[in-house]
C-alpha positions, 0 to 999 in steps of 0.5 A: 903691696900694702897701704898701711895707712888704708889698713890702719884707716881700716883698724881704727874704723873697725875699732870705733864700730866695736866700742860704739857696738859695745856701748850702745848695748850697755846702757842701763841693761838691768832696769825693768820696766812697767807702764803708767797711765798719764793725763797729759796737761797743759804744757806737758810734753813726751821730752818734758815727761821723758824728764820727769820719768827716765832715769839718767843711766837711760837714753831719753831720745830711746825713751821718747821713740819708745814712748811713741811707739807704745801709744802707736803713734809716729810723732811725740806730739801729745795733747793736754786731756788726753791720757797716754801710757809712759815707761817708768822704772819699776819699785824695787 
């Protein structure tokens, strides 16, 4: 006999993969990239530089992971006089 309220538990979990799927792949699909160097100053930090350089359509948590692991490190602490290579969206 089947459970209908387990196949529908089921239908609506399937569902809300799919669409979080969906969205997850569409976030700004059309921007293009480049790096630049940045000195970092004092009181800089990679969410205050994602701030500064990541466009709104773009998550800034991606950005910042992003960020890290482009300058090969494993946490976003970043120091004042050093530089380090940040992600901007390029001039059309």
């Amino acid at each position: 006999m089947i459970n209908y309220k387990i196949l529908f538990v089921l239908l609506i979990s399937i569902s809300l993969i799919i669409v979080l799927a969906i969205a997850s792949t569409s976030q700004a699909p059309n921007l293009k990239w480049q790096t630049e160097s940045v000195y970092v100053s004092k009181g800089d930090t990679l969410w205050k530089l994602g701030r500064e350089h990541c466009p709104d359509t773009y998550d800034i948590r991606t950005w910042v992971h992003e960020v890290q692991t482009l300058n090969g490190r494993t946490s976003p602490e970043i120091y004042a006089g050093e530089t380090i290579k940040i992600f901007k969206v390029a001039e059309a």
